[in-house]
C-alpha positions as CSV (number, residue, x, y, z in Angstrom):
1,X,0.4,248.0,56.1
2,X,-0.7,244.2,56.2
3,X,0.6,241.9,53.6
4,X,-1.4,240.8,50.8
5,X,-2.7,237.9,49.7
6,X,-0.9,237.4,46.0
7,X,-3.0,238.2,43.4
8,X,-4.2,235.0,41.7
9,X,-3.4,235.4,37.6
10,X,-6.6,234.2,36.6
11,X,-8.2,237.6,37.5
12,X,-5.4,239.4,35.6
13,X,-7.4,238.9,32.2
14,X,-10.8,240.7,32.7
15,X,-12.0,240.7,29.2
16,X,-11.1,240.0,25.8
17,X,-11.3,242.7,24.1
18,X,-10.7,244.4,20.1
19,X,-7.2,244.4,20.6
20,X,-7.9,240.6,19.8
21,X,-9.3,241.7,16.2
22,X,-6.3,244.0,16.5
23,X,-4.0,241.2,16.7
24,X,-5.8,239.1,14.1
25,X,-3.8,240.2,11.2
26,X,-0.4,238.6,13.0
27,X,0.2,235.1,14.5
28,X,-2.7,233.7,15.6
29,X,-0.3,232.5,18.8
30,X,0.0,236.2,19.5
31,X,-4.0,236.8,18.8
32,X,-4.9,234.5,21.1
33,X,-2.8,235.7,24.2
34,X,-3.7,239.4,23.9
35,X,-6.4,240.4,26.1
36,X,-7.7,243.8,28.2
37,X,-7.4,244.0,31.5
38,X,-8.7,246.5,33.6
39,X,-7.7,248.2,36.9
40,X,-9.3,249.7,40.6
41,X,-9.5,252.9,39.1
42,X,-10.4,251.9,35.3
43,X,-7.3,251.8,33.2
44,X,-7.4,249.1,30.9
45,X,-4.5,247.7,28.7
46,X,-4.2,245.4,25.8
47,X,-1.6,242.8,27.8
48,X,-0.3,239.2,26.6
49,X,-1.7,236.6,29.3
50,X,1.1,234.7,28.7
51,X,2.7,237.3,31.4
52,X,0.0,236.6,34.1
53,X,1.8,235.0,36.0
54,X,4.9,237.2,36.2
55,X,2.6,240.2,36.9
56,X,1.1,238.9,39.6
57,X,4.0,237.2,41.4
58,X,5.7,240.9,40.9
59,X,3.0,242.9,42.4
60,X,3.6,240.3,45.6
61,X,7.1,241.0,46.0
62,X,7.1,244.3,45.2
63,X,3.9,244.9,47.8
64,X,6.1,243.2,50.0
65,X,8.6,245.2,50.3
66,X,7.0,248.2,50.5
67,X,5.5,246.9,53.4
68,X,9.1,245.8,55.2
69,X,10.1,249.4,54.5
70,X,6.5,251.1,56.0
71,X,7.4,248.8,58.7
72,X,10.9,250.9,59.3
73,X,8.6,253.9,59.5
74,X,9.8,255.0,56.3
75,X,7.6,257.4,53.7
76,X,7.3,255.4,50.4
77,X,7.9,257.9,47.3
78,X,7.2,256.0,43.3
79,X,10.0,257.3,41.3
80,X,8.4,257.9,37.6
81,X,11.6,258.4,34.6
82,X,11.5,257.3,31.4
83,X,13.1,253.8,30.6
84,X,12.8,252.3,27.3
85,X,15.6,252.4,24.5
86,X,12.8,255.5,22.5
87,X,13.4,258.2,20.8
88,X,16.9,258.7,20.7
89,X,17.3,257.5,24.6
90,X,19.3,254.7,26.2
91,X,17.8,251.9,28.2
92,X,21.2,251.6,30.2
93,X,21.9,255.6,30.7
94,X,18.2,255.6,31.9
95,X,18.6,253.2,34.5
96,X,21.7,254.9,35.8
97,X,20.1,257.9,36.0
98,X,17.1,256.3,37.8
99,X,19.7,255.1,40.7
100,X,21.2,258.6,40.9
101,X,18.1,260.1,41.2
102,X,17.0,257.6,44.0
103,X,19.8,258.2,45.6
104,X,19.8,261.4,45.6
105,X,15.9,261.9,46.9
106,X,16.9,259.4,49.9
107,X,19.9,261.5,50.8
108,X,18.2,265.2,50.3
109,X,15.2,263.5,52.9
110,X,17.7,261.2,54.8
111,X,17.8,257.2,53.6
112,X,16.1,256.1,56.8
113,X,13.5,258.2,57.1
114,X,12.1,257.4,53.0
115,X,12.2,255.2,50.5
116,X,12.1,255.8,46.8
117,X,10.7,252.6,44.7
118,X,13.0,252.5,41.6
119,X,11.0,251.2,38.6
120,X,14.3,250.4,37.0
121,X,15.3,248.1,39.2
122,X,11.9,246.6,40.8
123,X,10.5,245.6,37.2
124,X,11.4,241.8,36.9
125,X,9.0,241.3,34.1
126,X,10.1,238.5,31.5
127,X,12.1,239.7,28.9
128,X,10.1,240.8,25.9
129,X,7.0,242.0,27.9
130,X,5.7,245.3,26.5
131,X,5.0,248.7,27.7
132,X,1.3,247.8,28.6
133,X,2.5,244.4,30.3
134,X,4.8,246.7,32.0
135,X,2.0,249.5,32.8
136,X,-0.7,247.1,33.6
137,X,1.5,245.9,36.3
138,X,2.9,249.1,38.2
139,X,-0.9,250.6,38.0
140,X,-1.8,247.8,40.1
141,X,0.8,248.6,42.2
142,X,0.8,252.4,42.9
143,X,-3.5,252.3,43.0
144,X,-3.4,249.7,46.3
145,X,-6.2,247.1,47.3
146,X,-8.7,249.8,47.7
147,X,-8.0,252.3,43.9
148,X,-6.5,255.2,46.9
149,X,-2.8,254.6,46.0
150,X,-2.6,253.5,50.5
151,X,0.6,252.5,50.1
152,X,2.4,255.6,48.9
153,X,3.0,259.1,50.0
154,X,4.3,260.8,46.8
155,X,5.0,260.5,43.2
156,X,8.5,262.0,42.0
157,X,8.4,262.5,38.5
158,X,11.9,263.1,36.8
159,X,13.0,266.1,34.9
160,X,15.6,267.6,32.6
161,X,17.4,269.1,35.7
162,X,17.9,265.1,37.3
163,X,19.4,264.0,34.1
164,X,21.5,267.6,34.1
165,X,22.7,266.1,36.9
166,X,23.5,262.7,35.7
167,X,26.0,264.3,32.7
168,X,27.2,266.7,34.4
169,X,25.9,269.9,32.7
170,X,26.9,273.1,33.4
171,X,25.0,275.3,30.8
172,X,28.3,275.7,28.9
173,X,28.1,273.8,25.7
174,X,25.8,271.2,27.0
175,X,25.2,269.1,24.3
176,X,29.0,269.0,23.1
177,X,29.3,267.4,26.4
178,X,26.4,264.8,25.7
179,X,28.0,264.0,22.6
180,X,31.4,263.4,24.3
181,X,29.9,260.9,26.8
182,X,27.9,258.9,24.1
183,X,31.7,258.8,22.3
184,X,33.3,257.2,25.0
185,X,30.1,254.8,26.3
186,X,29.3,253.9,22.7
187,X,33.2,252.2,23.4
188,X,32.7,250.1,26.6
189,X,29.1,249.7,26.3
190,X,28.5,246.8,24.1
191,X,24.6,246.7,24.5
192,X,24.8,250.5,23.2
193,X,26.9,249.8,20.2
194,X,24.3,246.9,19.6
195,X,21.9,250.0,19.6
196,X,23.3,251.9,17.4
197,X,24.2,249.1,14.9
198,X,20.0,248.5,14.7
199,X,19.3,252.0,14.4
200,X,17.4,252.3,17.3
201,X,20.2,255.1,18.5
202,X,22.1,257.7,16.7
203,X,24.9,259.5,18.5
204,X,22.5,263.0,17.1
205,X,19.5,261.2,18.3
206,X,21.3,260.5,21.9
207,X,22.5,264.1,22.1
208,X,19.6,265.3,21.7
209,X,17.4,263.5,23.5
210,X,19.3,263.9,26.4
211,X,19.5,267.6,26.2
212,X,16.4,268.7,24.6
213,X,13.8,266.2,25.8
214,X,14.9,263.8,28.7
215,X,12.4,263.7,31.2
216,X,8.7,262.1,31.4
217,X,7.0,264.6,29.2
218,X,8.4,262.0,26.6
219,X,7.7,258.6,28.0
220,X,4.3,256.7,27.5
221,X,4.6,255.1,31.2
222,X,5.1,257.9,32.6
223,X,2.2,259.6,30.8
224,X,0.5,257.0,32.2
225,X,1.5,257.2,36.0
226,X,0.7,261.3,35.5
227,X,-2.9,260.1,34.8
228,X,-2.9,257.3,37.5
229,X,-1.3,259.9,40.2
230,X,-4.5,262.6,39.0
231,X,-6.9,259.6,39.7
232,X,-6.1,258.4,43.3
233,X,-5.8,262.0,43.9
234,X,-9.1,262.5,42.8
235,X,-11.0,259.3,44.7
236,X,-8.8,260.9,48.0
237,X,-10.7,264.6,47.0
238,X,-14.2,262.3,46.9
239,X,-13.5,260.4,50.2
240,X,-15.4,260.7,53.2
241,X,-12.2,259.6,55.4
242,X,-9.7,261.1,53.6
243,X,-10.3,264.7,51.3
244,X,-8.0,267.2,49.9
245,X,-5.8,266.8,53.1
246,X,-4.9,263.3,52.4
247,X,-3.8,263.7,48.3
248,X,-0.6,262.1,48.0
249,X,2.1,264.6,47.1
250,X,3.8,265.0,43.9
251,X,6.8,266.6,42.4
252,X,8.2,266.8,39.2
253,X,12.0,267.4,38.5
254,X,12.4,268.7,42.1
255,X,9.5,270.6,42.7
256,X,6.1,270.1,44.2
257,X,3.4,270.7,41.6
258,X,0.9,273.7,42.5
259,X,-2.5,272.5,43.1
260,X,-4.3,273.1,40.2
261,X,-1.8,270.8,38.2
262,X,-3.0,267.5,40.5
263,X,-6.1,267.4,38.5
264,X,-4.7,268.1,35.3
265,X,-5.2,264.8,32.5
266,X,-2.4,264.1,30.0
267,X,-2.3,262.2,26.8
268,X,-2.6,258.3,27.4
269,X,0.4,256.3,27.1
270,X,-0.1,252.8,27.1
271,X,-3.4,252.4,28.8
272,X,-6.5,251.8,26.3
273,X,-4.1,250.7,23.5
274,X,-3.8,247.2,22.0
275,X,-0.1,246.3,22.5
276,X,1.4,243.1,21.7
């Protein structure tokens, strides 16, 4: 794959949009930076501008890597797990668990032979970006110069049974044992105390989350990279040089999908909505 030319920020912000009138009633700092922007295959987000820059010089490095690891003939896989402190999670269990489950895909297919790109650890957004920053940014990413996602060979989406793995569940008293670990992190994990202190975790909400819920049925991004994974799938299906033979695989919690689930649309996440 030959390295791109970065992408200039200026094109970044396609169109101001509603989610200007949406922003209207706050600071009119805020009003002003929130514009749509649009991608290769058509999803749009409400983004800040003021992250341009940041999104763009991201999208570089992270093309660029991708290409030094296609160059060691490796297959490049997009790991897809839910990250954001939501809904009872934890941002720092999540990224754990994304490592693990890297990890663990590069051993299973053998580390020099694929390469997983960890979201959690390839982000390097400013602090205080949001989800659609965030989204506008890896959709660029995963759809390639051309919209055909060229640049990846599957999607692994993660399940219960990869954060199973992370705690250590047995199917005996699982959630006892989620419980237990959030007691001891809760000690030596001051950004989870922090957390809890704002409300934005309960030890109940943590417990179950993590063993009712955790996986990307429950995360807007990943709703989102479903959708953008259905959609380079489909242009492959429509292209003359490439058809059903070339869709990129995906799996979800260690499992290929069946056929008929590749075309198969799922509630939005971020795209189309006006977030500050």
């Amino acid at each position: 794959m030959a390295y791109r030319r970065p992408i200039s920020a200026k094109k970044l912000v396609i169109s101001i949009s509603l989610c200007m009138l949406a922003a209207s009633s706050v600071a009119p700092a805020i009003a002003a930076a929130t514009v749509t922007a649009c991608t290769a295959i058509n999803l749009c987000y409400g983004i800040n501008s003021i992250n341009a820059n940041a999104i763009a010089a991201n999208i570089s490095r992270v093309w660029q890597e991708i290409a030094a690891q296609r160059a060691k003939g490796k297959a490049i896989g997009y790991l897809s797990i839910p990250l954001s402190t939501t809904g009872g999670s934890y941002f720092g269990v999540n990224l754990e668990v994304a490592q693990q489950t890297k990890d663990g895909i590069e051993k299973r297919l053998r580390s020099d032979s694929v390469w997983i790109l960890n979201p959690g650890s390839e982000g390097n957004l400013p602090a205080g970006a949001s989800g659609a920053d965030d989204m506008y940014m890896w959709t660029q990413i995963l759809e390639g110069t051309h919209g055909l996602g060229e640049d990846f060979d599957f999607f692994y989406f993660a399940g219960s049974s990869d954060f199973a793995q992370f705690f250590q569940l047995t199917g005996v008293s699982d959630l006892d044992v989620i419980a237990s670990y959030f007691d001891k992190k809760i000690i030596s994990d001051a950004t989870l105390k922090k957390a809890v202190d704002q409300g934005s975790v309960t030890r109940s909400s943590f417990r179950d989350y993590y063993g009712l819920r955790a996986s990307v049925a429950f995360s807007l991004g990943s709703h989102d990279e479903w959708n953008i994974a259905r959609l380079i799938n489909k242009r492959r299906r429509g292209s003359n040089n490439l058809g059903i033979s070339s869709q990129i695989s995906i799996f979800f919690d260690d499992h290929a999908v069946p056929p008929a689930s590749f075309g198969g649309i799922t509630a939005p996440g971020d795209a189309g909505r006006c977030i500050n």
